[in-house]
Every structure is written in C-alpha cells, then in structure tokens.
ROFI-150009 format. One record per atom (N, C-alpha, C, O): residue number from 1; chain; atom name; x, y, z. Coordinates in steps of 0.2 Angstrom, whole numbers. Example, Ala and Ser with C-alpha at 12.3 -4.5 7.8 and 13.67 -1.06 7.14 Angstrom:
! residues 2
PT   seq   mol   atom      c1      c2      c3
PT     1     A      N      66     -28      39
PT     1     A     CA      62     -22      39
PT     1     A      C      66     -16      39
PT     1     A      O      71     -17      42
PT     2     A      N      64     -11      35
PT     2     A     CA      68      -5      36
PT     2     A      C      64       0      39
PT     2     A      O      67       6      40
! end
This chain:
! residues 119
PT   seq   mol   atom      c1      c2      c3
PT     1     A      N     -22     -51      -5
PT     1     A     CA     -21     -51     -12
PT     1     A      C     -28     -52     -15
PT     1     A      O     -30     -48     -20
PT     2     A      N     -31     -56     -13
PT     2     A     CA     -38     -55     -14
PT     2     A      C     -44     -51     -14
PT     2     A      O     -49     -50     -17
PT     3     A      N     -41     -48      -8
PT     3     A     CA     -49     -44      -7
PT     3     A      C     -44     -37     -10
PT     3     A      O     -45     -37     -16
PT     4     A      N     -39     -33      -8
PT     4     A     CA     -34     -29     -12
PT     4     A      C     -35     -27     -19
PT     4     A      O     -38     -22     -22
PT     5     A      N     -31     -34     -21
PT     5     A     CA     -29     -33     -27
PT     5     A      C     -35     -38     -33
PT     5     A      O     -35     -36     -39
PT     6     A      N     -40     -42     -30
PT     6     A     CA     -45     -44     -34
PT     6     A      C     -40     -50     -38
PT     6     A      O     -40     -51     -44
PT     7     A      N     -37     -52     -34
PT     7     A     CA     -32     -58     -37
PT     7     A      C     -37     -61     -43
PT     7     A      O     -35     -63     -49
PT     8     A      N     -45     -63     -39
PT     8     A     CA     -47     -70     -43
PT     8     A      C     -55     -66     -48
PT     8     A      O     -60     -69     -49
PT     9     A      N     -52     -58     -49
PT     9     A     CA     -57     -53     -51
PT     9     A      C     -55     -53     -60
PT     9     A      O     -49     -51     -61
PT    10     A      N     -59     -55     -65
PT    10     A     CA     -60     -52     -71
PT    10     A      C     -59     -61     -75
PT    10     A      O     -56     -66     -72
PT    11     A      N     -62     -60     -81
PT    11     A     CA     -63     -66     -84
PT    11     A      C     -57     -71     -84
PT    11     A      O     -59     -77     -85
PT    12     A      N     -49     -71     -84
PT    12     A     CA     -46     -74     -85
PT    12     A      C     -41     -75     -78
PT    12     A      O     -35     -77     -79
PT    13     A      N     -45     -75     -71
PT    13     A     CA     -40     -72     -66
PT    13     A      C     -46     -82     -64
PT    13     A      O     -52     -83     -63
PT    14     A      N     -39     -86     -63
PT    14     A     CA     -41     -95     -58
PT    14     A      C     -36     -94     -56
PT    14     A      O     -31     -90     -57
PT    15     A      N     -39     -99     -48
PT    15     A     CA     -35    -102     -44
PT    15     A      C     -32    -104     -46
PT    15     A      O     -27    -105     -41
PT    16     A      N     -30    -107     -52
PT    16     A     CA     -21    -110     -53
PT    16     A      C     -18    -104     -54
PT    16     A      O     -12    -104     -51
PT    17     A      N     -20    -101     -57
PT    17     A     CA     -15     -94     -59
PT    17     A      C     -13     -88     -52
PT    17     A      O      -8     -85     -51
PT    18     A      N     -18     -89     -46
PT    18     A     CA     -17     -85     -40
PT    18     A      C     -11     -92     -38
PT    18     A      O      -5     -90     -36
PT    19     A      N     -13     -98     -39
PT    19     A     CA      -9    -101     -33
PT    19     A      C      -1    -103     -38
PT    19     A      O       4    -107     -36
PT    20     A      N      -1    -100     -42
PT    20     A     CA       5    -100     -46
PT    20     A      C       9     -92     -43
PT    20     A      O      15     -91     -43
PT    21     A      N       2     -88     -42
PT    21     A     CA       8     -83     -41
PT    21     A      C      10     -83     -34
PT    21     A      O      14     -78     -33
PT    22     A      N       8     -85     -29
PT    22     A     CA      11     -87     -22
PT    22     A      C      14     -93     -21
PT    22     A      O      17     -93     -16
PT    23     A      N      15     -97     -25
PT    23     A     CA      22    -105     -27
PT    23     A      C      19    -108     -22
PT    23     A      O      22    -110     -17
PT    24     A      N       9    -110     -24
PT    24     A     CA       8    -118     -23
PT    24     A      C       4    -119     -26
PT    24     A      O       1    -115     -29
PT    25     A      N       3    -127     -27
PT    25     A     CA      -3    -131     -32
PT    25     A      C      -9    -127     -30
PT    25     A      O     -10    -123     -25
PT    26     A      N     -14    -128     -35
PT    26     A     CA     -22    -126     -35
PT    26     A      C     -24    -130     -27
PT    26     A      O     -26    -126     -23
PT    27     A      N     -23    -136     -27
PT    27     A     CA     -27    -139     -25
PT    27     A      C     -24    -137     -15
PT    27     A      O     -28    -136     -10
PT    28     A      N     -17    -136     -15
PT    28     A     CA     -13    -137      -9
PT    28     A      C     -17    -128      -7
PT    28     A      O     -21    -128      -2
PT    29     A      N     -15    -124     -11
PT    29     A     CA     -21    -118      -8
PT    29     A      C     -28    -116      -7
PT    29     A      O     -31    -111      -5
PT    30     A      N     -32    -122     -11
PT    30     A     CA     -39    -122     -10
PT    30     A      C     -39    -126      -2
PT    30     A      O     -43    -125       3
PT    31     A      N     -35    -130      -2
PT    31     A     CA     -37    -134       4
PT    31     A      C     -33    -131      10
PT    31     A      O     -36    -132      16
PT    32     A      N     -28    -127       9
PT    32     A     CA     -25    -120      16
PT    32     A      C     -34    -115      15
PT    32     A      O     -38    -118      19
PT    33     A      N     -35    -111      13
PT    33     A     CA     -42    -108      12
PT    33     A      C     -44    -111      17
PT    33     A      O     -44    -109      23
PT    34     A      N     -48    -118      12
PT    34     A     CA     -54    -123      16
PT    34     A      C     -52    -121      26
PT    34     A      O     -55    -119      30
PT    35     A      N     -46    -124      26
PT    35     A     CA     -44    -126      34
PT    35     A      C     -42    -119      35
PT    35     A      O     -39    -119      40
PT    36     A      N     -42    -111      33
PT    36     A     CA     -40    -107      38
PT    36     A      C     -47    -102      39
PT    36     A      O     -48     -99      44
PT    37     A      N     -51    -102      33
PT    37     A     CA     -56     -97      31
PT    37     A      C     -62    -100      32
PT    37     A      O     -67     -97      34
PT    38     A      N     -63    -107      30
PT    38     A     CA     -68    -112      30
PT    38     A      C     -72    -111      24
PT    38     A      O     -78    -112      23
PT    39     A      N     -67    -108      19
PT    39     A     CA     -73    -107      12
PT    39     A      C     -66    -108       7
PT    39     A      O     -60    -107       9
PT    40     A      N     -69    -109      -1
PT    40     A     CA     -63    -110      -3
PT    40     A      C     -63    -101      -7
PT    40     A      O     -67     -96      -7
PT    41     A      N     -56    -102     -11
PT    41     A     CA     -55     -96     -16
PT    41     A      C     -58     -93     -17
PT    41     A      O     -58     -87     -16
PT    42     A      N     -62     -96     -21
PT    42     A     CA     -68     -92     -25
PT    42     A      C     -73     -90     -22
PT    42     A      O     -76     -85     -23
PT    43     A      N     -75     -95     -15
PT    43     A     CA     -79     -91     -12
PT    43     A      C     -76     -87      -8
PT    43     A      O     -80     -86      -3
PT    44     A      N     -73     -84      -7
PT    44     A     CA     -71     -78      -4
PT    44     A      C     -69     -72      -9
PT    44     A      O     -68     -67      -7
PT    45     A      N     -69     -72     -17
PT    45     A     CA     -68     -69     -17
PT    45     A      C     -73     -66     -20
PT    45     A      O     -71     -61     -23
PT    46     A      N     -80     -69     -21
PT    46     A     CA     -86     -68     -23
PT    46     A      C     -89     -65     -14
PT    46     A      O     -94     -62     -13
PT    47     A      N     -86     -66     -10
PT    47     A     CA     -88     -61      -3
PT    47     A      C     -84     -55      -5
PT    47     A      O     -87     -50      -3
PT    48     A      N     -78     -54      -8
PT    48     A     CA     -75     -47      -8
PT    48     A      C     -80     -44     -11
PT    48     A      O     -82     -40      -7
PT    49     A      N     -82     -45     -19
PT    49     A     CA     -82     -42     -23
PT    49     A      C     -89     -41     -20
PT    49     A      O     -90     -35     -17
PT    50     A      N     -94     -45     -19
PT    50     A     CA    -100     -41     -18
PT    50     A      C     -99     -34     -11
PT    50     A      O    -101     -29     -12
PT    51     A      N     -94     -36      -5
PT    51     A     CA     -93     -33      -1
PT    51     A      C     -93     -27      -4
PT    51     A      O     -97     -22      -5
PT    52     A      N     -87     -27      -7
PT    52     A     CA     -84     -19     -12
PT    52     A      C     -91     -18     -16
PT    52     A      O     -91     -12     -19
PT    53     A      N     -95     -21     -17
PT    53     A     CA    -102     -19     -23
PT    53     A      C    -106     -14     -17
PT    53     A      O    -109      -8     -18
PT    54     A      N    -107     -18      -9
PT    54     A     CA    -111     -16      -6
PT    54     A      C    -109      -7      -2
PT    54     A      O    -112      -3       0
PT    55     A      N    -102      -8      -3
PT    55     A     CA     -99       0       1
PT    55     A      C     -97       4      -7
PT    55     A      O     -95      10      -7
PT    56     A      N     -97       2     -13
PT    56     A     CA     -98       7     -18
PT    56     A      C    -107      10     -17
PT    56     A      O    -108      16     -17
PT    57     A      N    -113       5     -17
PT    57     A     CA    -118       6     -16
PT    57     A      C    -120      13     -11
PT    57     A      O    -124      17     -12
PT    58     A      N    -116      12      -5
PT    58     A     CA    -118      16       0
PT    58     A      C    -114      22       2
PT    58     A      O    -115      27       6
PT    59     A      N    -110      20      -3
PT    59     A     CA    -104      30      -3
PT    59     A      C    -104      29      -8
PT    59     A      O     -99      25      -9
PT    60     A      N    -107      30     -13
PT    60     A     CA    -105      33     -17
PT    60     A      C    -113      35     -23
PT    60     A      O    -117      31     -23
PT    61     A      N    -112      39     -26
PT    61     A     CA    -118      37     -33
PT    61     A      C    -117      37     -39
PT    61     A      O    -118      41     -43
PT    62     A      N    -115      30     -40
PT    62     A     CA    -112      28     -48
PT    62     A      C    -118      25     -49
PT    62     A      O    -123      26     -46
PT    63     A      N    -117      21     -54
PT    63     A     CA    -124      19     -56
PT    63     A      C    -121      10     -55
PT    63     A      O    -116       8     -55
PT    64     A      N    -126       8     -54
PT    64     A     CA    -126       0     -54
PT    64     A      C    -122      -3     -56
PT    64     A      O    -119      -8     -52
PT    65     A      N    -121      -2     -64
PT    65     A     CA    -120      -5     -68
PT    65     A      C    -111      -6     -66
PT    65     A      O    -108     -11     -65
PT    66     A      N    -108       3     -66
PT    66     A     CA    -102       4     -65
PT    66     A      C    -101       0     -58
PT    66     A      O     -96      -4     -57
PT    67     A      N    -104       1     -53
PT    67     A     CA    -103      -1     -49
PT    67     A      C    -101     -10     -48
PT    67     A      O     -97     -12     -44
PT    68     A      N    -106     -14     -53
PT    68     A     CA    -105     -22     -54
PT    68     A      C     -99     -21     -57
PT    68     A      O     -95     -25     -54
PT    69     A      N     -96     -17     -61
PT    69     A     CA     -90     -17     -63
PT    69     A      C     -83     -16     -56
PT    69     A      O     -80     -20     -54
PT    70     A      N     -82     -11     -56
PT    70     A     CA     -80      -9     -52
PT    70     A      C     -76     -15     -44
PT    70     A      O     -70     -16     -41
PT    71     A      N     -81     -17     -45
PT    71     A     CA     -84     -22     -38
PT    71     A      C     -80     -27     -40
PT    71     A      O     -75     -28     -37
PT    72     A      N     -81     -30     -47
PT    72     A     CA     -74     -35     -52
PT    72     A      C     -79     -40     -55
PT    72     A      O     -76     -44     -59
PT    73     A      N     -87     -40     -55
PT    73     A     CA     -90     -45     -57
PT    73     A      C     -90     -44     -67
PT    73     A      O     -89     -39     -70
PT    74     A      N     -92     -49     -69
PT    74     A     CA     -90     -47     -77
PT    74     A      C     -97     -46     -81
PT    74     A      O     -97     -44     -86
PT    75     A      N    -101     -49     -78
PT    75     A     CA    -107     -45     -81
PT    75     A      C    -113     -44     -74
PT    75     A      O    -112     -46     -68
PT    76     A      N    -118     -40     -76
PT    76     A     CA    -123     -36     -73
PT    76     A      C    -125     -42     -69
PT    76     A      O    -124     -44     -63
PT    77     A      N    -128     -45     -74
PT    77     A     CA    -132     -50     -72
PT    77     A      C    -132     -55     -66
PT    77     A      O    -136     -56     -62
PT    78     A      N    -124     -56     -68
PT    78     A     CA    -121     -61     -61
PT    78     A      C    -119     -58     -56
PT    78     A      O    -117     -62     -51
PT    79     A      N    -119     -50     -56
PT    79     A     CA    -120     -46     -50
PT    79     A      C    -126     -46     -47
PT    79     A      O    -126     -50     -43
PT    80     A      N    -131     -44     -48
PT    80     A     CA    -137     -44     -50
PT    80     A      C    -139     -51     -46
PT    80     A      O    -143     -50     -41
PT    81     A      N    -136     -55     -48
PT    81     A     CA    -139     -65     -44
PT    81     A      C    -134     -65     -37
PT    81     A      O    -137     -65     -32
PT    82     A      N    -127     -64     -38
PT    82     A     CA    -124     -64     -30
PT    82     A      C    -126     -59     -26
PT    82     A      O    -125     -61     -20
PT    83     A      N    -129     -52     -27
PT    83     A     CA    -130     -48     -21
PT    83     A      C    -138     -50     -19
PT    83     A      O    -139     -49     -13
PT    84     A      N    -142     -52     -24
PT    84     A     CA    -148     -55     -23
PT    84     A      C    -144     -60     -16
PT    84     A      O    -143     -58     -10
PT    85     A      N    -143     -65     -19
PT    85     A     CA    -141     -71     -14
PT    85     A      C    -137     -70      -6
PT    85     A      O    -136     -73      -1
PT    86     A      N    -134     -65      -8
PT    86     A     CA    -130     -65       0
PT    86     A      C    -136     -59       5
PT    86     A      O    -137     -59      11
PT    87     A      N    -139     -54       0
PT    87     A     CA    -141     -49       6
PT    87     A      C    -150     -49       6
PT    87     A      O    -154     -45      10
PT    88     A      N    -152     -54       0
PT    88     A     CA    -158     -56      -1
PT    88     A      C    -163     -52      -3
PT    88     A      O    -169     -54      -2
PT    89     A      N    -161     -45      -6
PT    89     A     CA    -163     -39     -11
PT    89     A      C    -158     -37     -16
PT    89     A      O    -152     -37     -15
PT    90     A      N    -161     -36     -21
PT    90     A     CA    -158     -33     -26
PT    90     A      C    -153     -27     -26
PT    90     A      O    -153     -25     -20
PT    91     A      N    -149     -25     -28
PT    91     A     CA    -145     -18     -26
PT    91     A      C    -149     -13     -29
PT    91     A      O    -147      -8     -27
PT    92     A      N    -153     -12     -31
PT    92     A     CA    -157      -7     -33
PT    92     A      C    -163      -4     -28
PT    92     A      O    -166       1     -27
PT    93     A      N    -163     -10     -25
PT    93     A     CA    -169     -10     -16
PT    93     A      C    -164      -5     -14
PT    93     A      O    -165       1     -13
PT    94     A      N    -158     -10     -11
PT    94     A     CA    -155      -5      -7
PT    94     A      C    -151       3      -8
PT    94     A      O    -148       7      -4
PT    95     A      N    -152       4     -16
PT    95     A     CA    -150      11     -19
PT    95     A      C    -157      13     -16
PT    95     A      O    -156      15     -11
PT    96     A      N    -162      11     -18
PT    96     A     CA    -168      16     -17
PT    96     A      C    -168      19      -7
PT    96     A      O    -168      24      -4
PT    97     A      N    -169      11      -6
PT    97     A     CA    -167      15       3
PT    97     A      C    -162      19       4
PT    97     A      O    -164      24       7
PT    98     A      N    -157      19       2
PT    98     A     CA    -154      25       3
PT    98     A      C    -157      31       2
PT    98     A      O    -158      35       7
PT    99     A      N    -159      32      -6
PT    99     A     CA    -161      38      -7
PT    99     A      C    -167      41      -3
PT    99     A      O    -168      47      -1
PT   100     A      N    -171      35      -1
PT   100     A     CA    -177      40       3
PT   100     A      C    -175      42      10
PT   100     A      O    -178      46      14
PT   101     A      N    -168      37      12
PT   101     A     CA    -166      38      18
PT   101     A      C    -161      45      17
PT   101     A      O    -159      47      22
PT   102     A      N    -161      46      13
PT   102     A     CA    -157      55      12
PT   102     A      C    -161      58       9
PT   102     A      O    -159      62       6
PT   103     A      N    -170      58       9
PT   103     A     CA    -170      60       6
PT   103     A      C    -177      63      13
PT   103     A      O    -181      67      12
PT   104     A      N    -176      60      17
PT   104     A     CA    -182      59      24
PT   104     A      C    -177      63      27
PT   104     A      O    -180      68      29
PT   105     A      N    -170      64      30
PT   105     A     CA    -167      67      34
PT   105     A      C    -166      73      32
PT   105     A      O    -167      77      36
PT   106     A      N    -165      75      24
PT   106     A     CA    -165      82      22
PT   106     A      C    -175      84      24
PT   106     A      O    -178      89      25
PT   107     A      N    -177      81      23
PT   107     A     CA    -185      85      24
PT   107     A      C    -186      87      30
PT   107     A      O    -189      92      32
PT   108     A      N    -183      81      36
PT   108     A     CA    -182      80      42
PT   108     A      C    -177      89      45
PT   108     A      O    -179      94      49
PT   109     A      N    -170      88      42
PT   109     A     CA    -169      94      43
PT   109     A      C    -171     101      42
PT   109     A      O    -169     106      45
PT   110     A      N    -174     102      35
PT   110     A     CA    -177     109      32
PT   110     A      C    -181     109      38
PT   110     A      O    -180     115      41
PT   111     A      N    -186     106      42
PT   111     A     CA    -194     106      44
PT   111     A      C    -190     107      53
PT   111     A      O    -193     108      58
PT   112     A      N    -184     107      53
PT   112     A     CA    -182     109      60
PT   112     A      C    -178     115      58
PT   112     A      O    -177     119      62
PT   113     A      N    -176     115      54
PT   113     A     CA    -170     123      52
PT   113     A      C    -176     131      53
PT   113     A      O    -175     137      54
PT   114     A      N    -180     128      53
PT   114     A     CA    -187     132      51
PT   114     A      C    -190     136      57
PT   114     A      O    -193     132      61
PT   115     A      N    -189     144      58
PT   115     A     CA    -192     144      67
PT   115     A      C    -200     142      68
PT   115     A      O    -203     143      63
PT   116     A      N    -202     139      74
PT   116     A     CA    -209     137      73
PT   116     A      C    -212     142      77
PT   116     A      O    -213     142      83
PT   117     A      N    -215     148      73
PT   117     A     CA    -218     153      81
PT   117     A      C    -226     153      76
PT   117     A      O    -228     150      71
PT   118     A      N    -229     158      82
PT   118     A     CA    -235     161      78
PT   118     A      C    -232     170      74
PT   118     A      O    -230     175      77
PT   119     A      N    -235     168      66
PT   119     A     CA    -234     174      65
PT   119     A      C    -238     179      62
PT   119     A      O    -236     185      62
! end
C-alpha cells in the first residue's frame, strides 16, 4: 500500500489517515512497522519514494524535477536533501553518469562497428 499505492505520498497523506484506512490506531501501526520493518511509516515511505526517484532516474529521461514529482516528494528541494542523504550525491551526479555512461558505450560501439584494415 505504500510503496504501490504511495499511501503516505502528497501533502495531506499521515499516518493517522493510512492507519485509519487499514482499522488501527496511529500509534498500534507505527509500532507493528517498528517490530516488523525496523523503521517506522514514514521512514519507509521516504525509502519508496526516493527508490521510485532512483529507477525513474535510470529508465527513463524526464527531467528531475518531474521525476521529484512523480517519485511523490512535494517539492524539489526535499527531493534534492533525501536523495543527497541516502545515496550521498545529488540525482543530477547520477543523471550525468549515466549520460556519459551511454554516451562512452555508443563511442565504444561506432569505434568497433568500424572495419579496422589498412587502406
């Protein structure tokens, strides 16, 4: 439901209102969480959203910004601060490594497509 459906994604989406919509107290499913996942609600669902940031990142070429959307974060910025903190570069680092990393395998392959004789 969370990682799915982004139960705890967009400015008006708490844990009382997820644990309202599965029929238990806030506090009785933060503490099932704690004892099954070892993390509570919220942090897990700040692991989907970046997750879902990091594989929009890597298939696909939206632009960042969509992409912080997308992902369920509500603005850039705090996209921007959790992808820093979990993978310790910016998503713009790892946009650019990609591109050179497709951009070294196409050179990579023209320079072998190419017969090498003397001519």
């Amino acid at each position: 439901m969370i990682k799915e459906e982004g139960a705890l994604d967009g400015r008006d989406a708490t844990v009382d209102r997820l644990a309202a919509r599965v029929g238990v107290g806030a506090r009785h499913l933060s503490r099932l969480f704690q004892r099954h996942l070892g993390a509570s609600p919220l942090q897990v669902a700040k692991t989907a959203r970046v997750q879902r940031a990091k594989r929009l990142l890597t298939e696909t070429d939206m632009p960042i910004t969509e992409i912080a959307l997308q992902a369920g974060f509500t603005s850039l910025r705090r996209f921007n601060a959790v992808f820093q903190e979990v993978y310790q570069r910016p998503p713009t680092a790892i946009k650019r490594s990609l591109k050179a990393q497709d951009l070294e395998h196409f050179q990579e392959k023209c320079y072998h497509s190419f017969p090498s004789g003397n001519a």
